[in-house]
C-alpha positions in Angstrom: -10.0 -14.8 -27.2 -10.0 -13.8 -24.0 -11.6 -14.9 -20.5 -13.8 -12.6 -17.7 -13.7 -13.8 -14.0 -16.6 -14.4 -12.4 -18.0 -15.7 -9.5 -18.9 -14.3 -5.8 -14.7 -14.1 -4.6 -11.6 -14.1 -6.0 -11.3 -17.9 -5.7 -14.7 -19.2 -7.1 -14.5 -18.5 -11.3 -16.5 -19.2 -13.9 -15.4 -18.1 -17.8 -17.1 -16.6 -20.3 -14.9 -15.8 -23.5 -14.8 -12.4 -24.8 -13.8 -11.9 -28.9 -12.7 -8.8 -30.5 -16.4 -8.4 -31.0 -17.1 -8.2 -27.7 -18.6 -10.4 -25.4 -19.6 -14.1 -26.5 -21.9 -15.7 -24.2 -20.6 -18.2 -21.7 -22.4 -20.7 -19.0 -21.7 -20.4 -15.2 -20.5 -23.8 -13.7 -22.5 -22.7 -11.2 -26.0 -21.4 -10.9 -26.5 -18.5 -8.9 -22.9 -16.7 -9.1 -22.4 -13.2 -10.0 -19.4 -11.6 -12.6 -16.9 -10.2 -11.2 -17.0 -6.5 -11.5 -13.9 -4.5 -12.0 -15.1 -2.4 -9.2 -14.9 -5.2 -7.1 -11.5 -5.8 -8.1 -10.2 -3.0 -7.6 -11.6 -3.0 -3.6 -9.9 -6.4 -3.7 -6.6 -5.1 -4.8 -6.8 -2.6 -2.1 -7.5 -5.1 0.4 -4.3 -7.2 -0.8 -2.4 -4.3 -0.1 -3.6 -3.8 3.0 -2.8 -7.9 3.5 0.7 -7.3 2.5 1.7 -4.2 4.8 0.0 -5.9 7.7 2.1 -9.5 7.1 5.2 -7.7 6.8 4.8 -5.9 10.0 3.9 -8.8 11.7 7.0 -10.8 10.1 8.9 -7.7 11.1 7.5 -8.3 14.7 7.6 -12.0 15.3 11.3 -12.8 13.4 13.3 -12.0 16.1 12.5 -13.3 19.8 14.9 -14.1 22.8 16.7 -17.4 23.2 14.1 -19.7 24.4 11.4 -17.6 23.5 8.7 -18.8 21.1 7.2 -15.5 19.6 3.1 -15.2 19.4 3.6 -16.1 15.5 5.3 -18.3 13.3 7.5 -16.0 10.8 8.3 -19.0 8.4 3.9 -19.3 8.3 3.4 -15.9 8.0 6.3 -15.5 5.4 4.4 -18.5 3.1 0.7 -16.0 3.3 2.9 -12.6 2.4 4.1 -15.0 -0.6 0.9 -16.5 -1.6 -1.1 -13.2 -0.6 1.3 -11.1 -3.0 1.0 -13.7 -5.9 -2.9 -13.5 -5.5 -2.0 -9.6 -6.0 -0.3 -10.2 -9.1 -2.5 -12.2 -10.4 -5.6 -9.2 -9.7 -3.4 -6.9 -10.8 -2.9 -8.4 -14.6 -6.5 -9.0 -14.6 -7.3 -5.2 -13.8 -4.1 -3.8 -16.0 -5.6 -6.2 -19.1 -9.5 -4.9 -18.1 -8.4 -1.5 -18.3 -6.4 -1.9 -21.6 -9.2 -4.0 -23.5 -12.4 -2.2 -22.2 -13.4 0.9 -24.2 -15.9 4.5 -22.6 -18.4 5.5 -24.3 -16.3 8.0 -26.0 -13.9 5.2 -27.6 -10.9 5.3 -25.5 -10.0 2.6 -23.6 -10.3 3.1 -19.7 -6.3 3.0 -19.3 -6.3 6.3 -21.7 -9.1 7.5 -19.7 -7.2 6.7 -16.6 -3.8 8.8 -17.7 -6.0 11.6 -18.4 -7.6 11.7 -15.4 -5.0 11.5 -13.6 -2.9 14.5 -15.7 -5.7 16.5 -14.9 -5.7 16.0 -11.4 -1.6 16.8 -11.8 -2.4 19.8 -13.4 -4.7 21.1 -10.9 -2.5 20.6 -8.0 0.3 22.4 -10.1 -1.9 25.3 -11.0 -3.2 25.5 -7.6 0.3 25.8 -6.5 1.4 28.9 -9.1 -2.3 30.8 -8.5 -1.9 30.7 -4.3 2.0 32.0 -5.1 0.1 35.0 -8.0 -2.2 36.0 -5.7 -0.3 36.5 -2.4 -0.4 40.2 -1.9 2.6 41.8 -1.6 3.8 43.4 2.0 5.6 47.1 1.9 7.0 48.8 5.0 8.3 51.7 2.6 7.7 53.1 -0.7 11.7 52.6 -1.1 10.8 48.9 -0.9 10.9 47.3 -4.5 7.8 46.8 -5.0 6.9 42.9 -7.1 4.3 42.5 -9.2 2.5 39.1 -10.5 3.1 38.3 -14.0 -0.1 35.5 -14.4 -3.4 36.3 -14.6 -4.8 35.0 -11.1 -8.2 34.9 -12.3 -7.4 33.2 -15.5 -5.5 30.4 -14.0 -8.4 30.2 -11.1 -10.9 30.1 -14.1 -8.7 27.1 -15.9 -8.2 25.2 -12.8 -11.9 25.6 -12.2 -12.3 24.0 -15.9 -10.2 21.2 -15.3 -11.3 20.4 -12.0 -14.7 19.7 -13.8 -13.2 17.7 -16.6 -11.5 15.5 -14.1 -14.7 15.4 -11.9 -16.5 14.4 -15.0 -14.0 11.9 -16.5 -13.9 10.2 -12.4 -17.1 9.7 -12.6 -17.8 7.9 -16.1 -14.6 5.6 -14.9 -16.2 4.8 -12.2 -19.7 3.9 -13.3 -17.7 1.8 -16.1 -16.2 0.4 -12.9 -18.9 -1.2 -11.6 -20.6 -2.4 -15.2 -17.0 -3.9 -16.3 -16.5 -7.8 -16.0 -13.1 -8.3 -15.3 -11.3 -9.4 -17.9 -8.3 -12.4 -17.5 -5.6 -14.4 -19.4 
C-alpha cells in the first residue's frame, strides 16, 4: 500500500492509501483541503531550488565579516534553513521520483518512461538540428580549382524527421503535463 499527500502546502497532509488496484478511498482530517497535485509539486521542487541557491549565497555572503563586525545575517541560522530547506527537497523529490514511477498514461507506460522518452526526443532534435544547419550550409568557391564538398545527408529528410519528432515530443509534453495536474502525489 501506498500513501498520496494532500492538503493545501507541503506541510498540511492528509492520506488516502493507494493499492495496486489503484486508488482506495481515504477521509481528509480536514474538511475543505485539496490533493496535492503532482503539478504542484513539481512548482514546489522548483521553488526549493530556488530556496537553496539563494541560502547559500547568502551563507556565502554573511560567513565572513571583519573583527568586531556583526554581519546583517546569522550564518549558523541560515546554515540550519539550507539544511532543513534541502531535507524538505528530498523528501518532494522521493515523493515525485515514486509518483512518476507508480502512475501510468493512458497509453500504459508509466510517466518516468514517458519522461525518458520525451526527453530523448528533445536530445534528438537538438542533435539533428545540429547535423541539418552543418548539411545545408552552402558551400563558398573563389575558384573552380577549389575542391569543391558536397553534403552527404539528405537536408530535407533530416528537416522532415526533426519536424516528426518535434511533434512527438510536443505531443508526449503535453499528455505529461495534463497527467501533471490530474496526478495526486504519491508518498512512502
Amino acid at each position: 500500500m501506498r500513501r498520496i499527500v494532500t492538503g493545501q502546502c507541503a506541510r498540511t497532509y492528509s492520506v488516502t492509501t493507494v493499492s495496486s488496484n489503484g486508488v482506495t478511498a481515504g477521509k481528509e482530517r480536514e474538511t475543505g483541503m485539496e490533493t496535492m497535485k503532482l503539478a504542484a509539486a513539481l512548482i514546489m521542487r522548483k521553488e526549493l531550488r530556488q530556496k537553496l541557491n539563494e541560502l547559500a549565497m547568502r551563507i556565502g555572503n554573511n560567513a565572513i565579516s571583519q573583527e568586531g563586525d556583526e554581519p546583517l545575517e546569522n550564518p549558523n541560522e541560515l546554515l540550519r534553513q539550507l539544511q532543513d530547506a534541502n531535507q524538505e527537497l528530498i523528501g518532494l523529490v522521493q515523493a515525485i521520483n515514486r509518483t512518476n514511477m507508480t502512475v501510468r498514461m493512458p497509453d500504459g507506460r508509466t510517466i518516468a518512461d514517458a519522461l525518458a522518452e520525451r526527453d530523448g526526443l528533445i536530445r534528438m532534435v537538438r542533435y539533428m538540428r545540429d547535423i541539418a544547419d552543418k548539411a545545408a550550409v552552402e558551400q563558398v568557391r573563389y575558384s573552380l580549382t577549389e575542391i569543391r564538398q558536397v553534403s552527404r545527408i539528405d537536408a530535407a529528410d533530416v528537416q522532415a524527421r526533426i519536424d516528426r519528432m518535434a511533434e512527438r515530443a510536443r505531443r508526449l509534453d503535453l499528455a505529461i503535463q495534463e497527467l501533471n495536474w490530474t496526478t495526486d502525489l504519491v508518498v512512502g
